[in-house]
PQR file with spaces between the fields and no chain letter, atoms N, CA, C, O and H, PARSE charges and radii, in Angstrom:
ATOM       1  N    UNK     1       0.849   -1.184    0.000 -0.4000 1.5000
ATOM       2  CA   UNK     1       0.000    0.000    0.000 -0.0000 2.0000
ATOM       3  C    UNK     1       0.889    1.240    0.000  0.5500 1.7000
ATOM       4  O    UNK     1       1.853    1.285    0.764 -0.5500 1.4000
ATOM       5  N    UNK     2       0.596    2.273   -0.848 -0.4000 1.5000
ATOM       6  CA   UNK     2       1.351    3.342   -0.608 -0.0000 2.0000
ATOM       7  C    UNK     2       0.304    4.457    0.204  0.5500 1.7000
ATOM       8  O    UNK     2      -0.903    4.551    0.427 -0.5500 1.4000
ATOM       9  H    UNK     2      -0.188    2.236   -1.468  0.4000 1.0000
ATOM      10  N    UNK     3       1.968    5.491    0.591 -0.4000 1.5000
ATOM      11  CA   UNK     3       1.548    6.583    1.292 -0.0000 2.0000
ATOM      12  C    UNK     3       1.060    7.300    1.117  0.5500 1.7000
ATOM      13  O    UNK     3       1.106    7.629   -0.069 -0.5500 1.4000
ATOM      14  H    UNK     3       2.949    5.415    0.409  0.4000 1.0000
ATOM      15  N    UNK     4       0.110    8.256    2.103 -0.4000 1.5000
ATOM      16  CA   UNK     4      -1.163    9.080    1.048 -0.0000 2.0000
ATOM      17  C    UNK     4      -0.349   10.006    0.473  0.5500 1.7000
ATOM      18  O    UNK     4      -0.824   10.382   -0.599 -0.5500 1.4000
ATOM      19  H    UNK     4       0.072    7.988    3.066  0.4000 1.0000
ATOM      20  N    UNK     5       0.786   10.580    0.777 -0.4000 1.5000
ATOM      21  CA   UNK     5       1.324   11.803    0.088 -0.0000 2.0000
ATOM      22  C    UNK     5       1.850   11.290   -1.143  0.5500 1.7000
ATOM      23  O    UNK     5       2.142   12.057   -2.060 -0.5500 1.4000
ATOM      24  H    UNK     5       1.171   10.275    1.647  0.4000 1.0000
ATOM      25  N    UNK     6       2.052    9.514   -1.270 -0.4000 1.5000
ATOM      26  CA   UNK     6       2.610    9.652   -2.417 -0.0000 2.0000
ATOM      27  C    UNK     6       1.562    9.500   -3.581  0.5500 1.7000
ATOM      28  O    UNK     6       1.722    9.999   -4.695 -0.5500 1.4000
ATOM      29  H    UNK     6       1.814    8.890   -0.525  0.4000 1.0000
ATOM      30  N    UNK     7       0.480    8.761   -3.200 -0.4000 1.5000
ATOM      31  CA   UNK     7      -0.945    8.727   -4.001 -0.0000 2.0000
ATOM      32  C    UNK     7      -1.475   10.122   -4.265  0.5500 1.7000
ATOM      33  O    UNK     7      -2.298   10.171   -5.179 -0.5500 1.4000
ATOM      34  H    UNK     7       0.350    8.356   -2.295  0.4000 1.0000
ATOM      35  N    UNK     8      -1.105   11.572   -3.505 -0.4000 1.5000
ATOM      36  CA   UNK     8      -1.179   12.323   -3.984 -0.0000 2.0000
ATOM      37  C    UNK     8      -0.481   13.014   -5.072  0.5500 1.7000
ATOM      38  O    UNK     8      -0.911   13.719   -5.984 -0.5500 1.4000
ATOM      39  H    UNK     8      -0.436   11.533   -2.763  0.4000 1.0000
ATOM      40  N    UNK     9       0.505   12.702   -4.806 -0.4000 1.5000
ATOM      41  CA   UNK     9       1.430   13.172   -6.038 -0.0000 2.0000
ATOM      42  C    UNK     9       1.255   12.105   -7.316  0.5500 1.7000
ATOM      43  O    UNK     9       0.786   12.656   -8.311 -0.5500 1.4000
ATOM      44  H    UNK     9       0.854   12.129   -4.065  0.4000 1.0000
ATOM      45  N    UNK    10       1.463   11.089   -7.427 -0.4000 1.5000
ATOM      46  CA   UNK    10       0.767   10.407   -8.858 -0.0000 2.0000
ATOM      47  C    UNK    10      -0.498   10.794   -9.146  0.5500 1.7000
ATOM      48  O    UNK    10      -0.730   10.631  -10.344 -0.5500 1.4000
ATOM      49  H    UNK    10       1.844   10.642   -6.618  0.4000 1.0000
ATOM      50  N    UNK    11      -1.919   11.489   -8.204 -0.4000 1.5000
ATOM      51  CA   UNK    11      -2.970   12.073   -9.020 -0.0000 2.0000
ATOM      52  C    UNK    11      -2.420   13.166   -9.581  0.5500 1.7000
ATOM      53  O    UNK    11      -2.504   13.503  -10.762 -0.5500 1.4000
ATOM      54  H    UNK    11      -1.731   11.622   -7.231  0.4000 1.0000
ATOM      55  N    UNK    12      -1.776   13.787   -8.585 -0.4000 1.5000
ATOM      56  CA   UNK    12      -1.235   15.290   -9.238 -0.0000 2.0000
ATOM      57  C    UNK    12      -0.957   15.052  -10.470  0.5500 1.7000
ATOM      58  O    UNK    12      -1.775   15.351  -11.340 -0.5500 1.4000
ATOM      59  H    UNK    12      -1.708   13.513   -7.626  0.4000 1.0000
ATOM      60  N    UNK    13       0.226   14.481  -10.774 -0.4000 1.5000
ATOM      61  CA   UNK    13       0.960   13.817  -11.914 -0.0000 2.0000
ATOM      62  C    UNK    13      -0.073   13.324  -12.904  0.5500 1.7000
ATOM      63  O    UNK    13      -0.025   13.973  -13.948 -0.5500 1.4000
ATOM      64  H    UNK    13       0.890   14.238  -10.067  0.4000 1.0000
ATOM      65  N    UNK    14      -0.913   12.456  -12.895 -0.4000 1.5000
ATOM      66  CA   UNK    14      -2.310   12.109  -13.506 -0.0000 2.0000
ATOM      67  C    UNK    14      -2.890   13.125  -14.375  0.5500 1.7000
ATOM      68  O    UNK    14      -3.055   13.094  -15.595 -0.5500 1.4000
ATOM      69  H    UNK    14      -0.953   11.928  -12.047  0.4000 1.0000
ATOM      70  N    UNK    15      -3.292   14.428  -13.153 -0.4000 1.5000
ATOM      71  CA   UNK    15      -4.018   15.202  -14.087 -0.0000 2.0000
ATOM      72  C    UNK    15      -3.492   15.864  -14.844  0.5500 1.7000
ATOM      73  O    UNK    15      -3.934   16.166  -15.952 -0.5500 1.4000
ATOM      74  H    UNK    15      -3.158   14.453  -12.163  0.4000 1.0000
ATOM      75  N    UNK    16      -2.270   16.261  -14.284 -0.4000 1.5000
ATOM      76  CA   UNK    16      -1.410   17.199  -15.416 -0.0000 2.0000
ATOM      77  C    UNK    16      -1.324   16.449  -16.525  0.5500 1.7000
ATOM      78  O    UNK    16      -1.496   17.117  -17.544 -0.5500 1.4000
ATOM      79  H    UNK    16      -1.910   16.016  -13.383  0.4000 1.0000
ATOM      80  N    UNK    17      -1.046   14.889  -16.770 -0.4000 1.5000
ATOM      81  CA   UNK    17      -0.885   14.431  -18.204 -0.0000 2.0000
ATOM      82  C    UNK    17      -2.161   14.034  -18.698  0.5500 1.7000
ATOM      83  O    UNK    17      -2.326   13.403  -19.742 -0.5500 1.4000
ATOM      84  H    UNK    17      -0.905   14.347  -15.941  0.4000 1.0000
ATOM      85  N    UNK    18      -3.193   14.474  -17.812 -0.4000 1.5000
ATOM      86  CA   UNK    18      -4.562   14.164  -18.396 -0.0000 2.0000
ATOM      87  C    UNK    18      -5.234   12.885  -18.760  0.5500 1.7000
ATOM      88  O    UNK    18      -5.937   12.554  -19.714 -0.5500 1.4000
ATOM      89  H    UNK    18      -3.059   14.987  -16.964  0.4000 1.0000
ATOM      90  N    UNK    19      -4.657   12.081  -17.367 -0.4000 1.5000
ATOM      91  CA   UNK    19      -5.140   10.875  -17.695 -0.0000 2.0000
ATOM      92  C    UNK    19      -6.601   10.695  -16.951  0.5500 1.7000
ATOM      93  O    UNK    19      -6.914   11.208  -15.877 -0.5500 1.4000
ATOM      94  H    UNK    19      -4.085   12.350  -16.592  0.4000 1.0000
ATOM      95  N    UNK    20      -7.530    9.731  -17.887 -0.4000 1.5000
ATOM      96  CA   UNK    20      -9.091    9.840  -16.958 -0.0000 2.0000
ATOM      97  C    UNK    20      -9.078    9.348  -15.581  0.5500 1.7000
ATOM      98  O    UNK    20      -8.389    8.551  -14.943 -0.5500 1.4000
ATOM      99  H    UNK    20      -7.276    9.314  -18.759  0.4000 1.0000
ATOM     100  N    UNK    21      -9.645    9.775  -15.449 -0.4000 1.5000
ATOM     101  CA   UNK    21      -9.786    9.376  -13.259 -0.0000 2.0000
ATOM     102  C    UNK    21     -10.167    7.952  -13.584  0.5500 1.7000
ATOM     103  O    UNK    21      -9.400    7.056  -13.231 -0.5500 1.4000
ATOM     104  H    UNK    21     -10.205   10.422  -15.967  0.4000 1.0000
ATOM     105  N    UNK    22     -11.067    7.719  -14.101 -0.4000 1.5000
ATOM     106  CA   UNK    22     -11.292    5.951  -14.225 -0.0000 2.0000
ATOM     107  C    UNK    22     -10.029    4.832  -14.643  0.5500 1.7000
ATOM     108  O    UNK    22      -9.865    3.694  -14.203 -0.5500 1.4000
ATOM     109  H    UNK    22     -11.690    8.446  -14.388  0.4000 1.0000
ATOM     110  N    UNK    23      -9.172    5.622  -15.697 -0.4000 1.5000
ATOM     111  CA   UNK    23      -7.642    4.902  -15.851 -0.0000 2.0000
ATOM     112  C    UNK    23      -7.073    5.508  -14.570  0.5500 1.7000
ATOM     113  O    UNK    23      -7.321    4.631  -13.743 -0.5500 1.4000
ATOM     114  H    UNK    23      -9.306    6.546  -16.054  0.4000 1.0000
ATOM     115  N    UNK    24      -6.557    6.336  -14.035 -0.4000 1.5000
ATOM     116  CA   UNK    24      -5.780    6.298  -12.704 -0.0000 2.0000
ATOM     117  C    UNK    24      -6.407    5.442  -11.448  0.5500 1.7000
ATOM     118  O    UNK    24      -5.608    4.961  -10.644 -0.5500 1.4000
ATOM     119  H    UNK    24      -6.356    7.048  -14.707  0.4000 1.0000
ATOM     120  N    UNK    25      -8.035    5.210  -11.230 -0.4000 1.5000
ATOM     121  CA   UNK    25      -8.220    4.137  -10.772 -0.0000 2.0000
ATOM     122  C    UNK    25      -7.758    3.160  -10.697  0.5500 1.7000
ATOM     123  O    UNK    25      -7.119    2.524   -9.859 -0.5500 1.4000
ATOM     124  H    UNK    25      -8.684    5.601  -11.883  0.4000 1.0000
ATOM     125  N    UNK    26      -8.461    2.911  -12.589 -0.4000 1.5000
ATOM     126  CA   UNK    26      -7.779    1.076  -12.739 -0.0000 2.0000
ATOM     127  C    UNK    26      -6.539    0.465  -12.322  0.5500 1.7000
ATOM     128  O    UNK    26      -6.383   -0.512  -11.589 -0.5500 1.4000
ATOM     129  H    UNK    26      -8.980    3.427  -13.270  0.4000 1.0000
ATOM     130  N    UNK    27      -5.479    1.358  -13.037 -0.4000 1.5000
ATOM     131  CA   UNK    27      -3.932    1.308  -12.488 -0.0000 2.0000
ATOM     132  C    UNK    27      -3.582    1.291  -10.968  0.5500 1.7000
ATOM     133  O    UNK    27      -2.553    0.729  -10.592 -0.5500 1.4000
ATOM     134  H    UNK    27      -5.606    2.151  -13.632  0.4000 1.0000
ATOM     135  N    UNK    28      -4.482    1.938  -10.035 -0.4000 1.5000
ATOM     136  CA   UNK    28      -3.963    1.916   -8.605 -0.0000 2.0000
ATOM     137  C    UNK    28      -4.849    0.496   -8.362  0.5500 1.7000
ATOM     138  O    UNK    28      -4.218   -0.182   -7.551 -0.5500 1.4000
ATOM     139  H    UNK    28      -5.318    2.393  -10.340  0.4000 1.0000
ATOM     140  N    UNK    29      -5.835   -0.052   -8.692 -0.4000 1.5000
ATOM     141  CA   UNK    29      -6.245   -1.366   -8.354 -0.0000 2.0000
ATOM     142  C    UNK    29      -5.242   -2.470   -8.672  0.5500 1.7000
ATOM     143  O    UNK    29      -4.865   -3.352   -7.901 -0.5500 1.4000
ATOM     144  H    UNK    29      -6.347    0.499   -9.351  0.4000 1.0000
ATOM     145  N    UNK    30      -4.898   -2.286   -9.856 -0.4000 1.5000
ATOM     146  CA   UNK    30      -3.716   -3.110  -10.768 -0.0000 2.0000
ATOM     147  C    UNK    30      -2.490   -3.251   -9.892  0.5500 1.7000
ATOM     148  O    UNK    30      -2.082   -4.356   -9.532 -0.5500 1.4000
ATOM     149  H    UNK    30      -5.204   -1.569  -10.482  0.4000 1.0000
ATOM     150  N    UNK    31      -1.882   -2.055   -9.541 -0.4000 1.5000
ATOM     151  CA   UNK    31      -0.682   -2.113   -8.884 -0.0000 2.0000
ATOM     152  C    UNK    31      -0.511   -2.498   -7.603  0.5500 1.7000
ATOM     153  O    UNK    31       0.558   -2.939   -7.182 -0.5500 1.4000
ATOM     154  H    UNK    31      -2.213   -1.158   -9.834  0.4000 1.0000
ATOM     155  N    UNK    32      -2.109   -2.280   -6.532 -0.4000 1.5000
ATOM     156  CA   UNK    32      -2.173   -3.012   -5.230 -0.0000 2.0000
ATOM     157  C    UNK    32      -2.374   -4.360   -5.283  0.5500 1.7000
ATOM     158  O    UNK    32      -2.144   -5.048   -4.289 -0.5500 1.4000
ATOM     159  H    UNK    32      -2.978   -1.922   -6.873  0.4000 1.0000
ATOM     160  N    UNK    33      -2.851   -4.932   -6.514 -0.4000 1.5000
ATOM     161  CA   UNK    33      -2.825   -6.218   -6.771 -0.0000 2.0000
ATOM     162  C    UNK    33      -1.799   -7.034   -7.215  0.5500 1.7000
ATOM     163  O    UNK    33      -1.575   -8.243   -7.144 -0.5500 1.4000
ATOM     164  H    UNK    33      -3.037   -4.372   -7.322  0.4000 1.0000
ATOM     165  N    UNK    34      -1.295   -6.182   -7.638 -0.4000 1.5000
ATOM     166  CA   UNK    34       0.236   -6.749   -8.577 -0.0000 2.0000
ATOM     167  C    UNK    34       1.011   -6.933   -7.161  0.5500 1.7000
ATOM     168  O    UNK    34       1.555   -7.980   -6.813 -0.5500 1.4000
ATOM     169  H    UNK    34      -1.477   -5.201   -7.695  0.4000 1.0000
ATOM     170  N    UNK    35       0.968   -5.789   -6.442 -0.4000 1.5000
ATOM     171  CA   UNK    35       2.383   -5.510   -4.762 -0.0000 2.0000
ATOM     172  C    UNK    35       1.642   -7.115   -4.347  0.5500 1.7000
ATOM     173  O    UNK    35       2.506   -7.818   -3.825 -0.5500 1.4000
ATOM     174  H    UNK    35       0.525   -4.938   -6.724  0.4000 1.0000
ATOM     175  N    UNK    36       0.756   -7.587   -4.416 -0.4000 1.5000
ATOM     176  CA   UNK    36      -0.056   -7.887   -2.762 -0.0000 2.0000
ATOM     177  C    UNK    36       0.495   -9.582   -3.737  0.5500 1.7000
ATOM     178  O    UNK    36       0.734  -10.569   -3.041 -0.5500 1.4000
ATOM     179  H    UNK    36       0.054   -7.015   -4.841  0.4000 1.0000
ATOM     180  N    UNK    37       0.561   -9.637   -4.535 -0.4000 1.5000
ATOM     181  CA   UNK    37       1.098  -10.930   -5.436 -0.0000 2.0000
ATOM     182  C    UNK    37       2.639  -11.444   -4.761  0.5500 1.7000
ATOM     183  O    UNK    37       3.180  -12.450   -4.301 -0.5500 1.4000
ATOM     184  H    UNK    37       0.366   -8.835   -5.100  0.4000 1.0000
ATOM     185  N    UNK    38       2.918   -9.975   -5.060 -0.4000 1.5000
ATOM     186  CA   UNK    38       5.066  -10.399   -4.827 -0.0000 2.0000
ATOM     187  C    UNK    38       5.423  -10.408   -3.249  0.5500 1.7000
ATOM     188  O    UNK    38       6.563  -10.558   -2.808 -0.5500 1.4000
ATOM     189  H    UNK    38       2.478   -9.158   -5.433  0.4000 1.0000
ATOM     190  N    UNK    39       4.194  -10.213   -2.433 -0.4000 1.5000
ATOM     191  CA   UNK    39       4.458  -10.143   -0.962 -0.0000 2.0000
ATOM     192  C    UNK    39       4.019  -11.641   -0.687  0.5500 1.7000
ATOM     193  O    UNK    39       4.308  -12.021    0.448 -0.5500 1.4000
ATOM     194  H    UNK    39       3.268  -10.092   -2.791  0.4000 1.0000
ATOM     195  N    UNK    40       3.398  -12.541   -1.467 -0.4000 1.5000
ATOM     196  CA   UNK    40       3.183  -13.780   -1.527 -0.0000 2.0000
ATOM     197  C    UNK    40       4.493  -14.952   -1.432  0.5500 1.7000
ATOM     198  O    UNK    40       4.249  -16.157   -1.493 -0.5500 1.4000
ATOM     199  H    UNK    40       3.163  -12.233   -2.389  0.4000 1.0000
């Protein structure tokens, strides 16, 4: 799980490159799923 300041700064980052809130979703589901795999 990441830190909220750093989940803030990748939205930050997000909107500036204008990615849709529904893709910056998907990707943070993707990537807590992907971490929660390799901690296996």
């Amino acid at each position: 799980m990441i830190d909220k300041y750093e989940e803030a700064a990748i939205r930050k980052a997000s909107e500036l490159l204008y990615v849709p809130h529904s893709d910056f979703i998907r990707a943070k589901f993707a990537a807590e799923v992907a971490s929660q795999r390799e901690a296996e």
